[in-house]
C-alpha positions as a printed Julia matrix, in Angstrom:
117×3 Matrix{Float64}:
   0.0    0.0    0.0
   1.23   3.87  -0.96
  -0.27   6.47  -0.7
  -0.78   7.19  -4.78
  -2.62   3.51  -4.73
  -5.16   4.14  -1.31
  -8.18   6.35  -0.49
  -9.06   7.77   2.18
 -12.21   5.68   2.49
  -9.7    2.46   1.96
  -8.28   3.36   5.42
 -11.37   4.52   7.45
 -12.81   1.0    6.1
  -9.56  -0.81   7.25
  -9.54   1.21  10.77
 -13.35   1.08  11.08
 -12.54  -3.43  10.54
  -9.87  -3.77  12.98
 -11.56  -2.07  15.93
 -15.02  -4.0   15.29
 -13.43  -7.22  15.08
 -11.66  -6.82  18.28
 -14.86  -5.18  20.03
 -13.06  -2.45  21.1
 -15.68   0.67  19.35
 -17.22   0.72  23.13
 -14.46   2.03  24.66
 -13.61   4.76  21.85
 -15.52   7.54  22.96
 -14.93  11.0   21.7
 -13.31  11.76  24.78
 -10.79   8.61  25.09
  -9.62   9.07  21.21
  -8.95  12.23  21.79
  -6.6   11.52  24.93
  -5.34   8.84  22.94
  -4.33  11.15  19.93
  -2.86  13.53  22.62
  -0.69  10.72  24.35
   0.7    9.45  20.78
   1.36  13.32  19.88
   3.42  13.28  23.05
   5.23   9.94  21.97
   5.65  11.7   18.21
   7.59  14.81  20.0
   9.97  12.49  22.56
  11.72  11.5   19.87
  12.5   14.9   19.11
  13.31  16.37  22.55
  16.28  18.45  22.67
  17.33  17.76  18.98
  18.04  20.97  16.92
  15.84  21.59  13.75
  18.84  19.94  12.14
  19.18  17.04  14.05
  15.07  16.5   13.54
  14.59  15.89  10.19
  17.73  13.34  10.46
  16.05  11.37  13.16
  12.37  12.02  11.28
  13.48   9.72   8.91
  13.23   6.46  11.28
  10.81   3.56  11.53
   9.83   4.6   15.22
   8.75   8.35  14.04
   6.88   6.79  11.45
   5.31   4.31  13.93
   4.38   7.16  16.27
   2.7    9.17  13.08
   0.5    6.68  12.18
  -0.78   5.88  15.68
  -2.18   9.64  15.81
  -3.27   9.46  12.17
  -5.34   5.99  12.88
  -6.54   7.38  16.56
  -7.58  10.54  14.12
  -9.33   8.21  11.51
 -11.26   6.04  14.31
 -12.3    9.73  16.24
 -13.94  10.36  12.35
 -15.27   6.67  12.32
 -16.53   7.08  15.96
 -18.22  10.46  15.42
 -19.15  10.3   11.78
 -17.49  13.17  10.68
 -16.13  13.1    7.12
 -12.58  13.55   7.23
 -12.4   15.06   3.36
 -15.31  17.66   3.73
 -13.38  18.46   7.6
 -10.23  19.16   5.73
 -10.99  20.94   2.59
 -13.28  23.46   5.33
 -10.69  23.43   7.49
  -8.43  24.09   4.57
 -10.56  27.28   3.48
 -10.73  28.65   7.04
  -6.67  28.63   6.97
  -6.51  30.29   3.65
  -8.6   32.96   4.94
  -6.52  33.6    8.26
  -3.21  33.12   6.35
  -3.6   35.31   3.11
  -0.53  34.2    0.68
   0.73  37.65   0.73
   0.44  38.38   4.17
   1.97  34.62   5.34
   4.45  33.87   2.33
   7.87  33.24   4.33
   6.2   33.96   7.56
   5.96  31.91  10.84
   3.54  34.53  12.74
   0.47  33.31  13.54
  -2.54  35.02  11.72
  -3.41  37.88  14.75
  -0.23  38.59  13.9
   0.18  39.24  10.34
């Protein structure tokens, strides 16, 4: 599997099978996916700690880091499962939203956040 060959929907269906199969969609509330995506976010920056930007993107490119992103990105996927929100239509809004708060000429280069531009 790459991502050029998968959809979206290919995943959700392949999350949305291994949690049912292991009865495990009763204890995946809103509230415990979300804690769950916040723990592996904290396990995603550990491996990170102290580095220098430099350093990061050296040590990005290990099996662990990748292990670590796609725990959040399948706790993500099951919250969307879980709470039927469509994961596409999220992120193209979401998407719009951001282009509106970060106008290309006002965030081209920058790092400020939008209140600050």
């Amino acid at each position: 599997m790459s991502d050029r060959e998968t959809t979206l929907l290919e995943i959700k269906s392949r999350v949305l099978e291994f949690v049912r199969v292991r009865d495990w969609e009763r204890f995946h509330s809103p509230k415990n996916l979300s804690m769950a995506l916040a723990a592996e976010a904290a396990e995603l920056m550990e491996h990170f700690l102290w580095d220098t930007p430099e350093a990061s993107i050296e040590r990005a490119e290990n099996e662990a880091v990748a292990d670590e992103l796609a725990d959040i990105v399948i706790y993500a996927i099951e919250f969307a499962n879980i709470t039927g929100i469509d994961l596409s239509k999220a992120i193209e809004n979401k998407m719009a939203k951001n282009a509106e708060k970060y106008p290309v000429e006002k965030a081209r280069g920058n790092a400020l956040k939008y209140t600050d531009l």
